[in-house]
C-alpha positions as CSV (number, residue, x, y, z in Angstrom):
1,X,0.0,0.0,0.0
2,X,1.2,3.3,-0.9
3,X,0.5,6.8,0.5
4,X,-0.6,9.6,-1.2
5,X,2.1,11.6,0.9
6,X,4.7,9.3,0.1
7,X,8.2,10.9,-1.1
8,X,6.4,14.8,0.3
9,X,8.8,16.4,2.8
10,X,7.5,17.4,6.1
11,X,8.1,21.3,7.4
12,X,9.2,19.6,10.2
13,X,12.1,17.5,8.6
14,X,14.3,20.5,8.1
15,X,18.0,19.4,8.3
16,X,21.3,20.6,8.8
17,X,23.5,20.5,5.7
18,X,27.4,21.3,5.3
19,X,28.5,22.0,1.7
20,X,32.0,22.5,1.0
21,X,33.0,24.5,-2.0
22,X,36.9,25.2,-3.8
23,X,37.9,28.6,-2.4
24,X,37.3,31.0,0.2
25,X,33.9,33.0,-0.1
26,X,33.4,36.2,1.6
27,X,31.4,36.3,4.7
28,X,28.3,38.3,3.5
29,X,28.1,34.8,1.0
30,X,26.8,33.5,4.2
31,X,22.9,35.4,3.7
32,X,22.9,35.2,0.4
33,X,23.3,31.3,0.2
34,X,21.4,30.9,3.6
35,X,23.8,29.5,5.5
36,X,24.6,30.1,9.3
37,X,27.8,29.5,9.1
38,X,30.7,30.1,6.8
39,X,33.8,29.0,7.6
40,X,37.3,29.6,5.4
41,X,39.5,26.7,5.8
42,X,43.4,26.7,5.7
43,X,43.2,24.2,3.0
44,X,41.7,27.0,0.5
45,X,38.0,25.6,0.7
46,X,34.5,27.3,2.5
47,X,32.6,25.1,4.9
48,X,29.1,27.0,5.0
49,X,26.9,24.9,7.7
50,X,22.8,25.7,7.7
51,X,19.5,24.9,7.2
52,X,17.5,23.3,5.0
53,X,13.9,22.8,4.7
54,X,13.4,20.6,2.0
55,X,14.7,19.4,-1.2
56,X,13.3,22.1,-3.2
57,X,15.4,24.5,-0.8
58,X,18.6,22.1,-1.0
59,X,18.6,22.8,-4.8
60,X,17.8,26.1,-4.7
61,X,20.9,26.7,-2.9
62,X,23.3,24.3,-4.8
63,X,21.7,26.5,-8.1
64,X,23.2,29.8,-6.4
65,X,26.2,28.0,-5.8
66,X,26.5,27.4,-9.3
67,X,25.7,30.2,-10.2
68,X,28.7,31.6,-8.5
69,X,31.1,29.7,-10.2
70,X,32.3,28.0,-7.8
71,X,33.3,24.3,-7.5
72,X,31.2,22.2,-5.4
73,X,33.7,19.8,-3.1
74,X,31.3,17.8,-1.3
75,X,27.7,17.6,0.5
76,X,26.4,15.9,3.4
77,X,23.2,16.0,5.9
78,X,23.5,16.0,9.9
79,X,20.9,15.4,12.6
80,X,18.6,15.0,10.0
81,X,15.6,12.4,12.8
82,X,18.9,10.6,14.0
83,X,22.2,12.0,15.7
84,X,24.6,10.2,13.8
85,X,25.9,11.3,10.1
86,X,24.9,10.8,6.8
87,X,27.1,11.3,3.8
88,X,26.4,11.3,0.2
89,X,29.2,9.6,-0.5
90,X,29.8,7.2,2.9
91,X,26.2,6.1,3.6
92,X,24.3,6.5,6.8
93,X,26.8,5.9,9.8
94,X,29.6,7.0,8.3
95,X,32.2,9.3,10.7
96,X,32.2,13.2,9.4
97,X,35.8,13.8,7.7
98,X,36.7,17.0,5.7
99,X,36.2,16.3,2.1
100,X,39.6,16.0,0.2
101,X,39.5,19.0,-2.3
């Protein structure tokens, strides 16, 4: 049986995301992209750190992110109805590492 809400997003379920990018954005990036944090890395990459409301929201932001030019390192969800990590790339579980530019 399937539900006529099945793969609809809850308000509720907004998550944390980090997105790492190549290069160090300025800090007023930080409002424009949404993000709470934005953190320039010795290693020449941006850490921004915020939320997300939903997948229409997640792509929004990766779209400005484009748009800037600038190349997307890596993307992962936290605390998203469970306290451990989930990466893109590692599965759910996996232990939060900086991405490797």
């Amino acid at each position: 049986m399937t539900h006529a809400n099945a793969g609809r997003c809850d308000r509720a379920a907004t998550a944390t995301y980090e997105i790492w990018v190549l290069g160090h954005l300025d800090d007023h990036w930080a409002t424009t992209l949404g993000a709470a944090g934005l953190v320039c890395l010795e290693d020449g990459t941006t850490s921004l750190t915020g939320p997300v409301i939903d997948q229409a929201h997640l792509h929004g932001v990766l779209a400005r992110i484009r748009d800037l030019g600038v190349t997307l390192l890596a993307l992962r969800t936290r605390d998203w109805a469970r306290a451990d990590w989930s990466t893109v790339s590692g599965g759910v579980g996996a232990e939060p590492s900086h991405p490797e530019p």
